[in-house]
C-alpha positions as CSV (number, residue, x, y, z in Angstrom):
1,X,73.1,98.3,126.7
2,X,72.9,99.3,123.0
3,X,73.8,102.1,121.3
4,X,71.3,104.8,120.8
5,X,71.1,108.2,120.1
6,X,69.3,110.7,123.1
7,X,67.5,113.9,122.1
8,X,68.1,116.5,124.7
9,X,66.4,119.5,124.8
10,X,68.4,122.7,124.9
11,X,66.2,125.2,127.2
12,X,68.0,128.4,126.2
13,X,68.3,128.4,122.5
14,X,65.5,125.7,122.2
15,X,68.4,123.3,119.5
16,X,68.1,119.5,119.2
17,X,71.2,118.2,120.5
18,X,72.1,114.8,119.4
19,X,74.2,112.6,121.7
20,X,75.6,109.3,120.3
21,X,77.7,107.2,122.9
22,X,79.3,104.4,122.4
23,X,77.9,101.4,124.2
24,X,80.2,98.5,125.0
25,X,82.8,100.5,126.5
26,X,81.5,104.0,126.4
27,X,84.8,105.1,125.3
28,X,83.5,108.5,123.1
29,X,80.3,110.7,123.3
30,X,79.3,112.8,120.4
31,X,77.0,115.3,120.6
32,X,75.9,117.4,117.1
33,X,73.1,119.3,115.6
34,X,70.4,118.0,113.8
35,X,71.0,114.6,111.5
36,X,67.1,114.6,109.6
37,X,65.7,117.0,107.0
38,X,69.5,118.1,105.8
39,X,69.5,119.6,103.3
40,X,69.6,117.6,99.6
41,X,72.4,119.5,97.7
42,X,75.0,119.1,100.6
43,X,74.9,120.0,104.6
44,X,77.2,120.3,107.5
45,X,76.8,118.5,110.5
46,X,78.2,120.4,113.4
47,X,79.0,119.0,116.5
48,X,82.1,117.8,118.8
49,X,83.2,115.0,121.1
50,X,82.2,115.6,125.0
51,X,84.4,112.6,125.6
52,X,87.1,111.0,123.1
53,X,88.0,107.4,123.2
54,X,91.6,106.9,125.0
55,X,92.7,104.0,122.2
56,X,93.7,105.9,119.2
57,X,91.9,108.3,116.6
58,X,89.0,107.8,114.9
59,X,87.8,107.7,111.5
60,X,84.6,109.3,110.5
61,X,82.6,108.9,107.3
62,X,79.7,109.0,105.7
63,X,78.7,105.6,104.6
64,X,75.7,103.1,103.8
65,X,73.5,101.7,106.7
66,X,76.2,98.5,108.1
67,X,74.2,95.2,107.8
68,X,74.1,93.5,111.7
69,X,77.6,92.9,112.4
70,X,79.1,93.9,110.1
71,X,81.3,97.8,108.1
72,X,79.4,99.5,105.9
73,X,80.0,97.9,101.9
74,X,80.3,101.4,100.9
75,X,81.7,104.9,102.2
76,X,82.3,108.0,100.5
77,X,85.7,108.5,99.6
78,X,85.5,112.1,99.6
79,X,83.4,112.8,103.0
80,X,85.5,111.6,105.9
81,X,87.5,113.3,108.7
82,X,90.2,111.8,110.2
83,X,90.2,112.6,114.6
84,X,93.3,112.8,116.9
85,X,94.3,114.4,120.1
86,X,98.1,114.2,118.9
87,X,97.5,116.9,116.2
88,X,99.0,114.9,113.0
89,X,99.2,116.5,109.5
90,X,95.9,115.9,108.0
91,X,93.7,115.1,111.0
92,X,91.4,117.4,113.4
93,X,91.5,118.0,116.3
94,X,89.1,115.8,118.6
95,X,89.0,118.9,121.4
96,X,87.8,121.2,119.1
97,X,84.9,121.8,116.9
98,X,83.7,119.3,114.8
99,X,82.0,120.4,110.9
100,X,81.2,117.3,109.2
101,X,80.2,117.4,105.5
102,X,77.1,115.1,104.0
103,X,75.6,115.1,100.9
104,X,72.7,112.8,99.4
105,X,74.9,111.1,97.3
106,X,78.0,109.9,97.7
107,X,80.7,108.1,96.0
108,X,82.8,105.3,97.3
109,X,85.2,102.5,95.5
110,X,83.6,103.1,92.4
111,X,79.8,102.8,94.0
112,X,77.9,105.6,93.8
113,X,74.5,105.8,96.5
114,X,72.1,107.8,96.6
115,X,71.6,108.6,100.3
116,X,67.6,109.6,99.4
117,X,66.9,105.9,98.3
118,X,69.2,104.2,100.6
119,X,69.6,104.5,104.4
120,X,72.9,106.0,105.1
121,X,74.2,108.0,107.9
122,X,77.8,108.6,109.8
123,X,80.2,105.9,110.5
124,X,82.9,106.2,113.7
125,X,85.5,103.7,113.7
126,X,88.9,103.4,115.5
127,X,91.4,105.0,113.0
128,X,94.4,102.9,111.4
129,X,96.2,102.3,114.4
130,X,93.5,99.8,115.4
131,X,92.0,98.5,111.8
132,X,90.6,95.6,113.3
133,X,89.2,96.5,116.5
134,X,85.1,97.3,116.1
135,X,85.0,97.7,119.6
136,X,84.2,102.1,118.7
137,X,82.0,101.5,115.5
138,X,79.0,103.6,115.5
139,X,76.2,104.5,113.0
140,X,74.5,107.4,112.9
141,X,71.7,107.9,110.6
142,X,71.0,110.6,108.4
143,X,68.3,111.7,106.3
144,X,68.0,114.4,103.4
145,X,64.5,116.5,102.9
146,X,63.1,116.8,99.0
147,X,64.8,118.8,97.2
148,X,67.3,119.0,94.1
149,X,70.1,116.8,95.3
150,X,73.8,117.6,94.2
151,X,75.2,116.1,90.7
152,X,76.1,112.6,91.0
153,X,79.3,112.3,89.4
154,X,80.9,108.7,89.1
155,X,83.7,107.6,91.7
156,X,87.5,108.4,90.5
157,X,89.2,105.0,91.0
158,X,92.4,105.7,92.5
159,X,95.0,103.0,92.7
160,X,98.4,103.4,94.2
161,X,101.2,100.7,94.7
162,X,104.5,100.3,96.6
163,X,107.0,98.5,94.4
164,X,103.7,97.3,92.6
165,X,102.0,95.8,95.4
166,X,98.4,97.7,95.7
167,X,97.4,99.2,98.9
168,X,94.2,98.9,100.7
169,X,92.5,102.1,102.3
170,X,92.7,102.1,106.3
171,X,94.4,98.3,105.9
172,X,98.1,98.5,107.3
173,X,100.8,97.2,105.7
174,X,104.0,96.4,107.5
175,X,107.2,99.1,105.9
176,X,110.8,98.5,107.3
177,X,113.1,101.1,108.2
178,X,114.5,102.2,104.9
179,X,113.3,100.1,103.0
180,X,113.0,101.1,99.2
181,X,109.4,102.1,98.3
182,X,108.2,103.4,95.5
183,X,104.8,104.4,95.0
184,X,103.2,105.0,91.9
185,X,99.7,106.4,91.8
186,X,97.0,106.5,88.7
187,X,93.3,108.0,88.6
188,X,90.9,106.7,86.3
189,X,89.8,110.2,85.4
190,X,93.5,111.0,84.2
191,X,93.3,113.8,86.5
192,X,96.6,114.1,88.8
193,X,97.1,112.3,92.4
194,X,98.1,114.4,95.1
195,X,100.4,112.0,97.3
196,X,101.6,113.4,101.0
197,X,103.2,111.9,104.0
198,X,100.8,112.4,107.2
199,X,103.1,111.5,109.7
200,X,106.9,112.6,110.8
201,X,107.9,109.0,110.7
202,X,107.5,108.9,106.8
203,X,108.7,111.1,103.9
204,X,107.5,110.8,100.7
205,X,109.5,112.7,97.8
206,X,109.7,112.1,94.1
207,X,107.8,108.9,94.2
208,X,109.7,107.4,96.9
209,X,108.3,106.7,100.9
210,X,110.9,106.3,103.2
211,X,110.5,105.0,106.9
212,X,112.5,107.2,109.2
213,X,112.0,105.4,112.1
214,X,112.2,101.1,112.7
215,X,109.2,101.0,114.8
216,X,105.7,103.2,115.3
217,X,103.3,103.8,112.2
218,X,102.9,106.6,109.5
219,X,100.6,107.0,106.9
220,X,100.5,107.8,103.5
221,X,97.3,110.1,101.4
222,X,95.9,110.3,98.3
223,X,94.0,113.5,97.0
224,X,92.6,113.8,93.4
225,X,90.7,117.1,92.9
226,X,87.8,116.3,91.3
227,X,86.5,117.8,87.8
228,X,82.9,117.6,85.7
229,X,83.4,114.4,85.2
230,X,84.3,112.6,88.2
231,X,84.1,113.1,91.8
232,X,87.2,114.2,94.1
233,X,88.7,111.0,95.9
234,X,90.6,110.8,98.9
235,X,92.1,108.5,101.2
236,X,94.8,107.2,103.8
237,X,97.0,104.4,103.5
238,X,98.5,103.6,106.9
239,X,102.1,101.6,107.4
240,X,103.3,99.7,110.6
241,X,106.8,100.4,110.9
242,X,109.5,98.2,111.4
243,X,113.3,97.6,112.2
244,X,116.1,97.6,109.1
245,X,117.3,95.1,108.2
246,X,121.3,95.6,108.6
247,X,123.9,94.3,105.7
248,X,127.1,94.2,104.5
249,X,127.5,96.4,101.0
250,X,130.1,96.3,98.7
251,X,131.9,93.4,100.3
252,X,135.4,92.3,99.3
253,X,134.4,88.6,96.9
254,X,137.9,87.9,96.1
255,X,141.1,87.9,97.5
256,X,144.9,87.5,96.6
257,X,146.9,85.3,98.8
258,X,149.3,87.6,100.2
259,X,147.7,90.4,100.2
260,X,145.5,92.2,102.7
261,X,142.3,93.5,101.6
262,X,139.2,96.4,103.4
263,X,136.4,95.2,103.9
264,X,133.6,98.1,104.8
265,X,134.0,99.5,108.0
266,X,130.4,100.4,108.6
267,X,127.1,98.9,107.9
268,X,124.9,100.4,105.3
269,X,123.1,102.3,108.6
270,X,126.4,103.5,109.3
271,X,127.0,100.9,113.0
272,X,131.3,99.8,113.1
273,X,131.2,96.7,111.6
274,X,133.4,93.5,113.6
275,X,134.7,90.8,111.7
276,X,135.7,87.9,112.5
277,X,137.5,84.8,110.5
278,X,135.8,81.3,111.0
279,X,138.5,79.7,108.5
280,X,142.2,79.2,110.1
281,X,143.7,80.1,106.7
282,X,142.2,83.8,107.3
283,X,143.4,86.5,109.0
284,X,141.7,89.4,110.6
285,X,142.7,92.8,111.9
286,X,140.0,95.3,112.0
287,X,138.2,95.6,108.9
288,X,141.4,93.9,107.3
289,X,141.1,90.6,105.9
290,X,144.3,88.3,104.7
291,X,145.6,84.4,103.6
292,X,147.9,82.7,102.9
293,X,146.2,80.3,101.3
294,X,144.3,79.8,98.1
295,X,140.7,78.0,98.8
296,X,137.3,79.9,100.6
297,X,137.8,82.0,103.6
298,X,134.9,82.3,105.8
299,X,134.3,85.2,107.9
300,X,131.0,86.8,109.9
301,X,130.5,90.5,110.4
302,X,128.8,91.6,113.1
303,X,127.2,95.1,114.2
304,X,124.7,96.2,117.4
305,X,120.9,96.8,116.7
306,X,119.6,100.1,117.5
307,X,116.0,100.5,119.6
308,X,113.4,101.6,117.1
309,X,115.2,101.6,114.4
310,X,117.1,98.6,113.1
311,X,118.2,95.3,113.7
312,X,121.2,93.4,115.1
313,X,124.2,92.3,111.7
314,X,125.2,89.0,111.8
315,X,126.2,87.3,108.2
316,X,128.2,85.2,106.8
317,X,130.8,86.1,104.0
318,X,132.5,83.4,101.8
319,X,135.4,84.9,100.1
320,X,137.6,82.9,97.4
321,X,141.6,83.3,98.0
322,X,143.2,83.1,94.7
């Protein structure tokens, strides 16, 4: 069965009601008001899901006609909603009332379209927790009466890096427990980026994301506001989270014979560290380390991984006796 779009009649108040299910699985039904003869110099489509998919939340935008089998090439990066049931910062809520925004042109990755030349319409995919799964995609299409359309004002090219490595809108990119991140955001137009953590499992201050949890995902957003010149941008960056990686810091390099020497008691994610000497000139007590001879003494420290959060320690430590 393909998807299609059903006009129901509405007996009482005499209102289109369009009803967009998906096909394969039949996972969400959406049912708004009218999507022809929308106004040119910007609408709202108002709707709401009768039935929400059970594999994650869903991404809605306005976006270009998809070619056959394939995304849309170009979305607006300004019209979009994200939709959960689990209520995170950012999103709406998929049992409430849905108030979609479409315009006749939009903006996306440095594209502008105008929606009166080109077919375009709304796009529903399965949100970052499933990038790759098209199983949900749907397009809607959408069409504007004459009129005077809305200023077309270029795209704002946003780009924003973690320790210089660009990231992709909606494309997930694996962040470790903290690990150091630091973002650094820049706009075309010069105008500010508004950066903000969407999820509990991330922080983002000063520049700097943090991963407060080793497994899960978060998600990171950018907001610039717009101006005369350029068109507001927005977008969401999602991470998939995983364990720390556990070390030794500030481990003893050197010893004198003779004489005993600390080695940390804790790991840097603050597990009780066990050592243990692999060399028979070494001795060990604790976090104690000793020899009586000069030459390399070999010892491994050890700590216990923590569910969600980081791994097991196990390394290796070559320290010269002198």
């Amino acid at each position: 069965m393909k998807k299609m779009i059903t006009l129901i009649s509405v007996l009482a108040l005499a209102i289109p009601v369009f009803t967009a299910p998906s096909a394969s699985a039949e996972t969400f039904v959406f049912q708004s008001g009218p999507l022809t003869n929308l106004d040119p110099a910007g609408a709202t489509v108002n709707g709401g899901f009768t039935k929400f998919t059970t594999k994650g939340g869903m991404y809605m935008q306005q976006c270009i006609a998809p070619v056959a089998g394939a995304r849309p090439a170009t979305c607006s990066d300004e019209l979009q909603l994200w939709i959960s049931t689990k209520g995170e910062v950012g999103s709406v809520s998929a049992t409430g009332p849905i108030a979609f925004k479409v315009a006749s042109t939009i903006t996306g990755r440095g594209v502008a379209v105008d929606c009166t030349k080109t077919s375009c319409g709304i796009f529903f995919r399965l949100d970052r927790s499933a990038t790759a799964d098209t199983s949900e995609d749907l397009f809607l299409p959408i069409t504007f009466r004459e009129g005077a359309a809305a200023p077309l004002l270029p795209a704002d090219v946003v780009t924003v890096t973690l320790n210089t490595k660009p990231l992709t809108r909606n494309v997930p990119m694996a962040l470790a427990y903290r690990q150091s991140a630091k973002i650094v955001a820049t706009a075309q137009s010069g105008l500010p980026v508004t950066l903000t953590s969407l999820t509990p499992e991330c922080s983002y201050v000063n520049g700097t994301l943090t991963a407060l949890k080793g497994a899960g995902q978060c998600a990171l957003a950018h907001r610039t506001a717009g101006n005369d010149k350029f068109a507001a941008s927005s977008a969401n960056y999602p991470f998939i989270l995983e364990p720390g990686t556990q070390k030794v810091e500030r481990a003893t390099k050197e010893l004198k014979k003779g004489k005993p020497k600390a080695m940390p008691a804790e790991s840097n994610f603050g597990e009780v560290i066990t050592y243990k000497s692999l060399s028979k000139n070494c001795r060990v007590e604790l976090n104690l380390i000793e020899s009586q001879k000069r030459g390399v003494c070999t010892i491994v420290a050890t700590a216990p991984a923590k569910e969600g959060m980081w791994l097991a320690l196990k390394q290796d430590l070559r320290i010269r006796v002198s």
